[in-house]
Chimera marker file (.cmm) of the C-alpha trace (Angstrom):
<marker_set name="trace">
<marker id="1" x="7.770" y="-41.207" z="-22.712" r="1" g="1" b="0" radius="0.5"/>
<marker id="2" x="8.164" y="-39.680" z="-26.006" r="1" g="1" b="0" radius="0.5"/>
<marker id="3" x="9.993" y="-36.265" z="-27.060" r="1" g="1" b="0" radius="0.5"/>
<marker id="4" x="10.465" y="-34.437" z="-29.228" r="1" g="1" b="0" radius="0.5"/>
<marker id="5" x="13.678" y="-33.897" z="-31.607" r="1" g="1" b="0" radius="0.5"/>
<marker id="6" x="13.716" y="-30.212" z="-30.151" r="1" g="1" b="0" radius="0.5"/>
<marker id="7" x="13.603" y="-31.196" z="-26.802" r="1" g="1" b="0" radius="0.5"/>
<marker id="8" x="16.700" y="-33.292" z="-26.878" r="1" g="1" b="0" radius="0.5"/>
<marker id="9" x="18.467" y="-31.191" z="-29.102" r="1" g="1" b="0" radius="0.5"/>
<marker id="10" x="17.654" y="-27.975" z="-26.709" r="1" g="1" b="0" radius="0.5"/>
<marker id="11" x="16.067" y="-28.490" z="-23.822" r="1" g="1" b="0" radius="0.5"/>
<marker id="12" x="13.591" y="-25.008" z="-22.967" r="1" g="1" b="0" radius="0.5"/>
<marker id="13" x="12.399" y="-24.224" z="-20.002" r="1" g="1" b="0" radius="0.5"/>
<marker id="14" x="8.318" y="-24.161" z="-19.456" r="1" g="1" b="0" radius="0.5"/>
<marker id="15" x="8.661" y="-20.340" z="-19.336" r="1" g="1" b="0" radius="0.5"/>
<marker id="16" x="10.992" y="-20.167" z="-22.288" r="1" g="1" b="0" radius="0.5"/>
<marker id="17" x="8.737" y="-21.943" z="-24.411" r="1" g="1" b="0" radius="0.5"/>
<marker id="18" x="5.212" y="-20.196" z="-22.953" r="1" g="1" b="0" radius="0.5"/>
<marker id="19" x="7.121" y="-16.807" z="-24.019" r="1" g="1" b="0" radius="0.5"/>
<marker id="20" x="7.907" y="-18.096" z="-27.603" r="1" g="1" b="0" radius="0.5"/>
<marker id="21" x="4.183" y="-19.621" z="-27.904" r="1" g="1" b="0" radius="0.5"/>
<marker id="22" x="2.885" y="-16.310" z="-26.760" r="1" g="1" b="0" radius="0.5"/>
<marker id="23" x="5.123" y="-14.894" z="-29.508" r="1" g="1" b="0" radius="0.5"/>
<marker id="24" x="4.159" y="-17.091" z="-32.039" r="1" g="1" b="0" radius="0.5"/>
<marker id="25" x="0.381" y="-15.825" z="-31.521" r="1" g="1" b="0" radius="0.5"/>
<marker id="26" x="1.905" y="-12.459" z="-31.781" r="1" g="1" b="0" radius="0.5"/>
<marker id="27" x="1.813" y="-10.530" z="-28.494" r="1" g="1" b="0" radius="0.5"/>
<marker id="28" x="4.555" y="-8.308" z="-28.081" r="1" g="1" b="0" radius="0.5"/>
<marker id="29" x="7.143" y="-8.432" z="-24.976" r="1" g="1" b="0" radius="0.5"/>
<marker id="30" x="4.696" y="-6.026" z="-23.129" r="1" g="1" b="0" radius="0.5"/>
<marker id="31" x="1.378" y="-8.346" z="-23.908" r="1" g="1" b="0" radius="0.5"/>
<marker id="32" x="3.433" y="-11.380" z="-22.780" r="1" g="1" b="0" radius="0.5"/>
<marker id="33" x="4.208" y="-9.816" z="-19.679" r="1" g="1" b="0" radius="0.5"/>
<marker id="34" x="0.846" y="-8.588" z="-18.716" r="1" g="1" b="0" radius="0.5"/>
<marker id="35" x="-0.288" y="-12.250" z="-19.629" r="1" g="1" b="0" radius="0.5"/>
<marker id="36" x="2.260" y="-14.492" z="-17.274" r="1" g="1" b="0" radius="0.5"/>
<marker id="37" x="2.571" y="-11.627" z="-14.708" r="1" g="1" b="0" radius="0.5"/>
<marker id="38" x="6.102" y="-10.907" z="-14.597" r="1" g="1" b="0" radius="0.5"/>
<marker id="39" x="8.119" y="-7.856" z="-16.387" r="1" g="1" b="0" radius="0.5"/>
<marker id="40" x="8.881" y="-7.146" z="-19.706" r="1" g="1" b="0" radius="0.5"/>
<marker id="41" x="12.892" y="-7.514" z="-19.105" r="1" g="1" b="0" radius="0.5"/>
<marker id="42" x="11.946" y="-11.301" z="-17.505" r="1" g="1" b="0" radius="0.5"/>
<marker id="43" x="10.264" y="-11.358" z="-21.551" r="1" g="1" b="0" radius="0.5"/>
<marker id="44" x="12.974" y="-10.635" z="-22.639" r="1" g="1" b="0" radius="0.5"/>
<marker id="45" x="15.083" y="-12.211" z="-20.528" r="1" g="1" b="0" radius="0.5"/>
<marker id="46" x="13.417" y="-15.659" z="-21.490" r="1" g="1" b="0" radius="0.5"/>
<marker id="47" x="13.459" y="-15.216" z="-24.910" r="1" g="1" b="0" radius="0.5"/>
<marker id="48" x="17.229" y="-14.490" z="-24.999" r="1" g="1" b="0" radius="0.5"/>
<marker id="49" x="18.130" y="-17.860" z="-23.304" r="1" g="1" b="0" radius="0.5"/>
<marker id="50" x="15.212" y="-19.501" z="-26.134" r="1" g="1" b="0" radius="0.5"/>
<marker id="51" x="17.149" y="-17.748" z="-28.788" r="1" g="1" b="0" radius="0.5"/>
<marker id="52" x="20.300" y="-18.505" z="-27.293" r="1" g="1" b="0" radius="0.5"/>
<marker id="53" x="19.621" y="-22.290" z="-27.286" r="1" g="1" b="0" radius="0.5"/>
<marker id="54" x="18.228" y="-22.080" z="-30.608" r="1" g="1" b="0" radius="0.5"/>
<marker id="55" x="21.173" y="-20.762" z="-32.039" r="1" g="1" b="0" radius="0.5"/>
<marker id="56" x="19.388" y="-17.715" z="-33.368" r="1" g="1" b="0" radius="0.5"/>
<marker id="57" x="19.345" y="-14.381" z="-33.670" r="1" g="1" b="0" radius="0.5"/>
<marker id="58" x="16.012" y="-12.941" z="-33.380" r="1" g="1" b="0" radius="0.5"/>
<marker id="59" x="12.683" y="-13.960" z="-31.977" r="1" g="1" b="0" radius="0.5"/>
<marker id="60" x="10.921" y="-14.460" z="-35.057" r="1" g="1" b="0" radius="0.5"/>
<marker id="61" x="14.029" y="-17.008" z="-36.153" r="1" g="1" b="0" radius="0.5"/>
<marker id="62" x="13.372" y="-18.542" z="-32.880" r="1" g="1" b="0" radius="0.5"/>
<marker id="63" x="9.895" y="-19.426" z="-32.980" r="1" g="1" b="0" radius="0.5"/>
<marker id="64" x="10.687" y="-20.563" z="-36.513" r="1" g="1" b="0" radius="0.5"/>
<marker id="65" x="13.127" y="-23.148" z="-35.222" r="1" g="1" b="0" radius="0.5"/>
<marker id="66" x="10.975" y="-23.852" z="-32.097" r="1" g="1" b="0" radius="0.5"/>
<marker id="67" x="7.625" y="-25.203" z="-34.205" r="1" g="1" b="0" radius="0.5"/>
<marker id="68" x="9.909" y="-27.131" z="-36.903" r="1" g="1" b="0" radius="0.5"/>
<marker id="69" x="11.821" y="-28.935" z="-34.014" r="1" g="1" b="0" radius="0.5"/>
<marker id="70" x="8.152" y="-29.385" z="-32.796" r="1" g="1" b="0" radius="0.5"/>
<marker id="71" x="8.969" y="-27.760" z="-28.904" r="1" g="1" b="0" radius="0.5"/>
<marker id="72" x="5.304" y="-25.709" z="-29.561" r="1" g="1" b="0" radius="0.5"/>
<link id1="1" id2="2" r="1" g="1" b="0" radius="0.2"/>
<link id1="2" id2="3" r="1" g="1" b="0" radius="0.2"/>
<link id1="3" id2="4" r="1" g="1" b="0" radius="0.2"/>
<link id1="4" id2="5" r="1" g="1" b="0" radius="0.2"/>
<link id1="5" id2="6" r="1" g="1" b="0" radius="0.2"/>
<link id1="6" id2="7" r="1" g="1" b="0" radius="0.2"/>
<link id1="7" id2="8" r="1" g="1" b="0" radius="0.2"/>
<link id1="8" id2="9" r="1" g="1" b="0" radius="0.2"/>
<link id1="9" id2="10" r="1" g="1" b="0" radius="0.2"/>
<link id1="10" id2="11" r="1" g="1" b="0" radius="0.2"/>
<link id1="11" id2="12" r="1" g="1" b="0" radius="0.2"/>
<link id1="12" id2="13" r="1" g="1" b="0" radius="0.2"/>
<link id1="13" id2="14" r="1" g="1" b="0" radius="0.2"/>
<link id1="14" id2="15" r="1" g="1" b="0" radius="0.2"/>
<link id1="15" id2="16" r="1" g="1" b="0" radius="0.2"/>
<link id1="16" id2="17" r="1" g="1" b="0" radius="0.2"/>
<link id1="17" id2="18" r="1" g="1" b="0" radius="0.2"/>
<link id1="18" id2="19" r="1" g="1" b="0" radius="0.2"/>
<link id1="19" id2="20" r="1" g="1" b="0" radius="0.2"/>
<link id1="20" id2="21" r="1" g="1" b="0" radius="0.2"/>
<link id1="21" id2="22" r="1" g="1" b="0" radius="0.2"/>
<link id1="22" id2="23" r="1" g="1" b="0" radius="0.2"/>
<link id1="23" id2="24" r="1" g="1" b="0" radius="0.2"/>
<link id1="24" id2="25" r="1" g="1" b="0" radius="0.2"/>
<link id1="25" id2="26" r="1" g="1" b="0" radius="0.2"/>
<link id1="26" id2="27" r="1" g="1" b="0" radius="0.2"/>
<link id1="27" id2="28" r="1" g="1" b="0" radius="0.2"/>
<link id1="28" id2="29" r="1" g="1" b="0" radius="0.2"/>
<link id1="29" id2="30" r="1" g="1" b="0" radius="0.2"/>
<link id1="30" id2="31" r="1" g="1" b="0" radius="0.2"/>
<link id1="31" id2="32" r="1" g="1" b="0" radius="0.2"/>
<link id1="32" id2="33" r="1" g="1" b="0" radius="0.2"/>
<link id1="33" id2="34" r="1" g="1" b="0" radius="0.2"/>
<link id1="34" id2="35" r="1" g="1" b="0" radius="0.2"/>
<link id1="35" id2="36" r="1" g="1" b="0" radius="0.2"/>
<link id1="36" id2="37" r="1" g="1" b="0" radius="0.2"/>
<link id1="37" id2="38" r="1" g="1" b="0" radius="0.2"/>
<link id1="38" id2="39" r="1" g="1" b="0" radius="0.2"/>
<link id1="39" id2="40" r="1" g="1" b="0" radius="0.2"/>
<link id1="40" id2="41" r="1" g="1" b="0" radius="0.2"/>
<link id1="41" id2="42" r="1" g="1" b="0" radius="0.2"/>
<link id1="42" id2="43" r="1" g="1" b="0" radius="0.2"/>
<link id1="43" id2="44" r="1" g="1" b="0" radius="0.2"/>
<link id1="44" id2="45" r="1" g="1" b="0" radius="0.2"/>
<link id1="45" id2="46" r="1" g="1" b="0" radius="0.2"/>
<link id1="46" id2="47" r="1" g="1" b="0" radius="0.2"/>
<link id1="47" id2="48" r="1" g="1" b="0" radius="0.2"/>
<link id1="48" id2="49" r="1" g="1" b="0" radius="0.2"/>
<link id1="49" id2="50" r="1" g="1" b="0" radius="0.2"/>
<link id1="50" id2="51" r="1" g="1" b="0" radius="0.2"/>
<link id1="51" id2="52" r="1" g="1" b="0" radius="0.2"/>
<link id1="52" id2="53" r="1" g="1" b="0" radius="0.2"/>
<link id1="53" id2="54" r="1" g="1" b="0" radius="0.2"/>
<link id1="54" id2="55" r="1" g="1" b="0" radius="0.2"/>
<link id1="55" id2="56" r="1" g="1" b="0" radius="0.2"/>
<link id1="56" id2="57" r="1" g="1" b="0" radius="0.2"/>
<link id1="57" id2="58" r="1" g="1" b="0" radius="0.2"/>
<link id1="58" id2="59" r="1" g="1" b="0" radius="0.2"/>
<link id1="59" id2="60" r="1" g="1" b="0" radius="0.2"/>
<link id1="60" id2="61" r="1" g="1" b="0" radius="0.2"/>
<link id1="61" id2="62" r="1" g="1" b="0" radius="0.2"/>
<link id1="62" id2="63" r="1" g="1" b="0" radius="0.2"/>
<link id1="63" id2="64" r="1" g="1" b="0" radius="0.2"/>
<link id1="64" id2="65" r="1" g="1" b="0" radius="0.2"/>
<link id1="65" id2="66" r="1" g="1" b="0" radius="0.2"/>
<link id1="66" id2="67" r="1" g="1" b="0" radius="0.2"/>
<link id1="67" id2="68" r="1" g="1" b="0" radius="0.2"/>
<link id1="68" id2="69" r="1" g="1" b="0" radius="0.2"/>
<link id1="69" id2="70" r="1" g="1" b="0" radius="0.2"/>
<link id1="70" id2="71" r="1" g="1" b="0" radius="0.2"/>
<link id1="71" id2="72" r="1" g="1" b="0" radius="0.2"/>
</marker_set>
């Protein structure tokens, strides 16, 4: 099976990397929540532990890094 550099490099959970897809179409914390059924601090919560293991600082730096280490 073949992965990705991304997924070696950082390894995202399947909820981490629905919330930064989700982001990356542009739905805000509250959208995202609505959409996967959960809160908006578990939103959050998600995409601080993406960001985190990205080695970013904001959400919009870690969808950036997300699509060019090809994890969405």
């Amino acid at each position: 099976m073949r992965r990705s550099i991304g997924e070696v490099l950082c390894p995202l959970s399947v909820r981490e990397k629905e919330c930064l897809a989700l982001a990356f179409d542009g739905l805000t914390a509250v959208q995202t929540s609505q959409r996967l059924e959960c809160s908006e601090r578990t939103v959050n919560y998600y995409l601080s532990n993406a960001m985190r293991k990205l080695g970013v600082d904001n959400k919009l730096q870690a969808v950036e890094r997300a699509v060019w280490y090809g994890v969405l």
